[in-house]
C-alpha positions as CSV (number, residue, x, y, z in Angstrom):
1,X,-64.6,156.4,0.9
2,X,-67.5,154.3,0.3
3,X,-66.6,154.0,-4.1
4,X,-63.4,153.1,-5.7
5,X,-63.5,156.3,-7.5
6,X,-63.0,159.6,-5.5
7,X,-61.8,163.2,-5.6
8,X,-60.4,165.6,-2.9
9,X,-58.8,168.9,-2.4
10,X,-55.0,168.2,-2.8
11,X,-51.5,169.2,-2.1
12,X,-48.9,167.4,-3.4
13,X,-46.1,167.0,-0.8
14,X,-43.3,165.0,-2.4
15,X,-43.2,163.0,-5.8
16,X,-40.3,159.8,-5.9
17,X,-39.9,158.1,-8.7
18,X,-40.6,154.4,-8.7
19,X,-39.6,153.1,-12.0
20,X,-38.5,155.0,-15.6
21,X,-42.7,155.5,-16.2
22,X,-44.2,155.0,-12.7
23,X,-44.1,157.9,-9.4
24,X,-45.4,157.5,-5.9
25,X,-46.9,160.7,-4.5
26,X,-47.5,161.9,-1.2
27,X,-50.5,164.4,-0.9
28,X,-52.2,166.4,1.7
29,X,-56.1,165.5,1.5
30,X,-58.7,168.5,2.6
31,X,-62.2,167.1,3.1
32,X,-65.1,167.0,4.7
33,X,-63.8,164.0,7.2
34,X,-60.8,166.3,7.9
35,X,-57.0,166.8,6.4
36,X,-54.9,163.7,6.1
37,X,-51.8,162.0,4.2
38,X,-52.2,159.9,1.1
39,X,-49.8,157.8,-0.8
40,X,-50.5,157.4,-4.7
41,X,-49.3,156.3,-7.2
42,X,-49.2,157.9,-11.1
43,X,-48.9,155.8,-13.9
44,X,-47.2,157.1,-17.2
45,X,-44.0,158.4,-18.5
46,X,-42.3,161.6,-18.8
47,X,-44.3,162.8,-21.7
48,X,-47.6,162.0,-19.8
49,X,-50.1,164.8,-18.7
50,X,-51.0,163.6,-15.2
51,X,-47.1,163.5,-14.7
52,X,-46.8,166.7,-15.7
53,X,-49.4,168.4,-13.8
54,X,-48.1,166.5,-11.0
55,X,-45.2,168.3,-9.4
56,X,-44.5,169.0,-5.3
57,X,-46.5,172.0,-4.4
58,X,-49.5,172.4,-6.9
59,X,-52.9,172.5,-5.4
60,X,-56.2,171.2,-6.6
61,X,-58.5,168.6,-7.1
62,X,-57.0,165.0,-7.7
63,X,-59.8,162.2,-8.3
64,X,-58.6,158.9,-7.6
65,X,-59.1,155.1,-7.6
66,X,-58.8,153.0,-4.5
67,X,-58.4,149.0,-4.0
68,X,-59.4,148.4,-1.1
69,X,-58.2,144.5,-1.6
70,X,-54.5,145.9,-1.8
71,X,-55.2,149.5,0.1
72,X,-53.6,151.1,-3.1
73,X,-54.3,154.4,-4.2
74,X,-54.3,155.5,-7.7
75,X,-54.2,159.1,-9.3
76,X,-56.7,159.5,-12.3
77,X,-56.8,162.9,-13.0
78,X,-56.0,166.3,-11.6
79,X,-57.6,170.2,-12.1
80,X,-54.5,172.4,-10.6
81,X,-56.0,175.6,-9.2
C-alpha cells in the first residue's frame, strides 16, 4: 500500500451501522501480498449508492482511501461482480 488510494478483490463479511448515515465494513481482501481482513468505513445514507452496493456477501472490486496518520480505511467505490 504504497498510495492512499487503492483497490482489491473484496468480500464483504459483515456491515454494522455506525451512525443514521455512516457503516463500518469488514471485508476479506484477495491480492497479490495474499488474503487478509480489512475494516472500512462507508460514508452516506440509506439512499446512497455505495451503501447500497454494499451488503454482506457481494464480491468484487472495492477501491479505497487509506490514512495512514489515523490507519483508517475508507470505501470509495465498488464494481460488484
Amino acid at each position: 500500500m504504497d498510495s492512499r488510494n487503492w483497490h482489491s478483490e473484496a468480500l464483504v463479511l459483515t456491515v454494522d451501522e455506525v451512525s443514521s448515515s455512516n457503516r463500518i465494513v469488514k471485508v476479506l481482501l484477495n491480492s497479490k501480498n495474499g488474503t487478509s481482513l480489512l475494516d472500512a468505513v462507508v460514508f452516506g445514507g440509506a439512499r446512497s449508492r455505495l451503501s447500497s452496493l454494499v451488503m454482506p456477501y457481494y464480491t468484487g472490486t472495492m477501491w479505497f482511501y487509506t490514512n495512514p496518520v489515523k490507519n483508517a480505511h475508507k470505501v470509495q467505490d465498488f464494481a460488484v461482480s
